[in-house]
N, C-alpha and C positions, 0 to 999 in steps of 0.2 A: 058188157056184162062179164065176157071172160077175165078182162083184167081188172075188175070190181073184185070177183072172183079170188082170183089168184092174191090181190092184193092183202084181201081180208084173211085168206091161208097162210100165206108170208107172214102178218102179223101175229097170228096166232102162235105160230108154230116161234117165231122172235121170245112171246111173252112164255110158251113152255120153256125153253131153252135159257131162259134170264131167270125162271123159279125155281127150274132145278138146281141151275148152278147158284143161287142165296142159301137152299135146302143142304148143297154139299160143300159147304166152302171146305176147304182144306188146313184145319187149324194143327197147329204143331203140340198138340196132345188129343187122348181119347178121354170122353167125360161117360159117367154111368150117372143117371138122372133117378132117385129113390124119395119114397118118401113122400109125404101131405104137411103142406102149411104154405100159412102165407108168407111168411118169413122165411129164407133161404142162405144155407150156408156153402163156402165153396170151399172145400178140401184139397190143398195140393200138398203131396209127398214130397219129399226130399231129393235127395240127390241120387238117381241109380233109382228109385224106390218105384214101387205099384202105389198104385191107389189102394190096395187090399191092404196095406198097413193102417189104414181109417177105419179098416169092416169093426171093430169092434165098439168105436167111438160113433160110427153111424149108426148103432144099431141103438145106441143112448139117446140117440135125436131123432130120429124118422117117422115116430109117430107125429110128434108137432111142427116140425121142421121140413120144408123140401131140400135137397140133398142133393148136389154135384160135386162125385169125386174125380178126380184129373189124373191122369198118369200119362207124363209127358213123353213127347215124339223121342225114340231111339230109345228109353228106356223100359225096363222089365217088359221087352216083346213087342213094345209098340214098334209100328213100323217108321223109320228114324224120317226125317227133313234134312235138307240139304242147308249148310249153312248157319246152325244153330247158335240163339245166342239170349243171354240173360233181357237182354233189351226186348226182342224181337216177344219171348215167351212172354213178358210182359203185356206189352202192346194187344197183342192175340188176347189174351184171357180178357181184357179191357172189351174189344170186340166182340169177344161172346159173350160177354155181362150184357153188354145195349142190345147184340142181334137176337138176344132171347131175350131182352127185358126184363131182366133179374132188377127185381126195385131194392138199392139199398142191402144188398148182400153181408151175411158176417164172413171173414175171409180166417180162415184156418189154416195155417201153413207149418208144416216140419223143414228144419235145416235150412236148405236153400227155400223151398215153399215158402219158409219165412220172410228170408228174403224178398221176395215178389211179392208177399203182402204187404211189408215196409216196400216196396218200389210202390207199391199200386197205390195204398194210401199215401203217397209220400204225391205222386203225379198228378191221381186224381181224387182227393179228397172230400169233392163234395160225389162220387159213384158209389162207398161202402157206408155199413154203419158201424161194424168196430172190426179190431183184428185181434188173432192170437196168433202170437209168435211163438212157436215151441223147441225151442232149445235153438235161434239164430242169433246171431250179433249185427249188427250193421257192417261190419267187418272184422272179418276173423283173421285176416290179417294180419291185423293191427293189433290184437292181443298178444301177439308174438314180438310182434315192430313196430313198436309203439309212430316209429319214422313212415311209415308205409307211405305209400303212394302210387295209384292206381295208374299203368300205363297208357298214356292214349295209344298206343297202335302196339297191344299184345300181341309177342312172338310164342304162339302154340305149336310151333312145331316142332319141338324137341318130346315136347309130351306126347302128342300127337305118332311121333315117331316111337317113341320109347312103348307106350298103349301099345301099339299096333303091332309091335313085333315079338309082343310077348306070345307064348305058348298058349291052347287053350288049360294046361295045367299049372304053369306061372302065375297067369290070370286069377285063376283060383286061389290058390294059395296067396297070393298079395291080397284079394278082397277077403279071406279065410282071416290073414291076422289082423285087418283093420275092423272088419267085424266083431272079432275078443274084444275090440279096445270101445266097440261103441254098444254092442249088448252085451247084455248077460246070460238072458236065457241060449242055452246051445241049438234048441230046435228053430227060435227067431233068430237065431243067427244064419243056420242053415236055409230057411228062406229067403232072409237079405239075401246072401250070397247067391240063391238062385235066381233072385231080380238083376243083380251083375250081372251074371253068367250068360241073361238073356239081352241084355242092354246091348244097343250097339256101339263097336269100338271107339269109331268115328266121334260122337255124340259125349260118351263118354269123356273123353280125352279134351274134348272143345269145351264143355258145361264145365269138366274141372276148371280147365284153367280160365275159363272167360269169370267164370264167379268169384274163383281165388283172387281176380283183378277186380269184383267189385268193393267199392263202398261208399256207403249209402249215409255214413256218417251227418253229412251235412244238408243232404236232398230231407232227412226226416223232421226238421224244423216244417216242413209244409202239413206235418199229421195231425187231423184233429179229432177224428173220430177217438174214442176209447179205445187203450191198445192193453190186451193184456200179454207179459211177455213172462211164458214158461222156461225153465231155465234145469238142466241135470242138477244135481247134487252138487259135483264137482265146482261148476260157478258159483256157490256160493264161500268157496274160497278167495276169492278174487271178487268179489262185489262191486270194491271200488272202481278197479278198470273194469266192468261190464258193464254198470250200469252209469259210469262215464260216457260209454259208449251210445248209447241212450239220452244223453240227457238234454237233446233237443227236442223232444218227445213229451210234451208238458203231458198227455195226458196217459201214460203209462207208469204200470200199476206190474208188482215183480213178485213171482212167488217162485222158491225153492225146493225142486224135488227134496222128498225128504231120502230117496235111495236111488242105486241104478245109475245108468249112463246116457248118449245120447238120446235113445229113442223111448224119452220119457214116456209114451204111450204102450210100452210093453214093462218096462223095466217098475215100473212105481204107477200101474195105474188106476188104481182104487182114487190113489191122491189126485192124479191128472183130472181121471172122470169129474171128481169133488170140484175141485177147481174151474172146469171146463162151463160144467154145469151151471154151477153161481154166477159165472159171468155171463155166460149167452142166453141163460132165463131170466138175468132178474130186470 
């Protein structure tokens, strides 16, 4: 009886210990869950960025829509993961789509976010039901080199090095003038800058250069869902090569900020919301 006992406690205590650890898996970002509907969109920021760069765009949805925003591990404060990498974030966001049972998700991505919604539709195309890419290229690269080519076994450690031993006032001041170059507003700029500020080095340094080594060029022939892909101002100089870039993507559809810089969702967003809106409602 005592080892009936005992045996029955072992189990139990087996099955507590296998539910908590499903309940806390360890994914390499933080998600905030808002919002009613049965339809669900997933929000991922950009590069360095919070998820609070969404807060205004979620508050356009949340009444009909369920809402997870992401702010990825080592960035704006999150606590960082060891070994970080465009692949890996992938995969993971993949995992929390099934382990929460997100049916058919619309995915929303800034910058590199974009990015991973081209990886994720591109890998798993029958998981979402459309995407918006906002202001990403399959490779940014390659607008510059048109020759590019993605290395199988990237050496990060110069950057890596270079990040790291900068000053925390160096720091600033490099995210200060790359921030002029990608807002406009001074005050969203000053907040960028304090998502850096809080980002960690390591993370930093790795997601630059591992994503500067992506492209996705050839993997997006696999996308079927509806893609809508947002795009600054500025790219509508260059049309040809961007939406060259694209053009395995039979089922996307291109609209041009009419003002402003990268982070079309501050800089131009009456037009964004316009846009946003007519795709994901109708």
């Amino acid at each position: 009886m005592k080892k009936c006992t005992f045996l029955v406690i072992t189990l139990l205590f087996s099955a507590v210990c296998l539910n908590v650890f499903a309940q806390t898996k360890l994914y390499p970002f933080e998600v905030v869950k808002s919002g009613k509907g049965k339809q669900s969109i997933l929000f991922i920021p950009g590069f360095a960025s919070s998820g609070d760069v969404w807060n205004e765009t979620k508050a356009t949805f949340e009444k009909d829509f369920t809402c997870y925003t992401f702010t990825m591990a080592g960035f704006a404060g999150v606590k960082p993961q060891s070994n970080p990498s465009f692949k890996n974030w992938e995969t993971e966001i993949v995992n929390y789509i099934r382990a929460n049972k997100i049916e058919q998700p619309i995915i929303v991505g800034h910058s590199m976010g974009g990015g991973l919604a081209l990886a994720i539709a591109s890998d798993y195309p029958d998981l979402i039901s459309s995407i918006v890419v906002v202001d990403a290229l399959p490779c940014l690269a390659a607008l510059r080199d048109p020759s590019f080519k993605s290395q199988e076994n990237n050496d990060c450690s110069s950057m890596n090095n270079q990040i790291s031993a900068m000053s925390e006032q160096e720091f600033h001041q490099m995210q200060k003038r790359n921030m002029e170059m990608l807002l406009m507003d001074p005050s969203n700029q000053e907040e960028a800058i304090s998502w850096s500020l809080k980002s960690d080095r390591k993370t930093f340094s790795e997601m630059y250069c591992d994503f500067s080594n992506t492209d996705l060029r050839e993997k997006i022939t696999a996308i079927k869902c509806p893609s809508l892909i947002l795009l600054e101002f500025g790219f509508s100089n260059y049309k040809e090569l961007v939406e060259a870039q694209y053009k395995n993507v039979k089922t996307a559809s291109f609209q041009y900020a009419t003002k402003g810089l990268h982070f079309i969702m501050y800089d131009d967003k009456e037009w964004y919301l316009e846009q946003l809106s007519k795709f994901i409602k109708s």
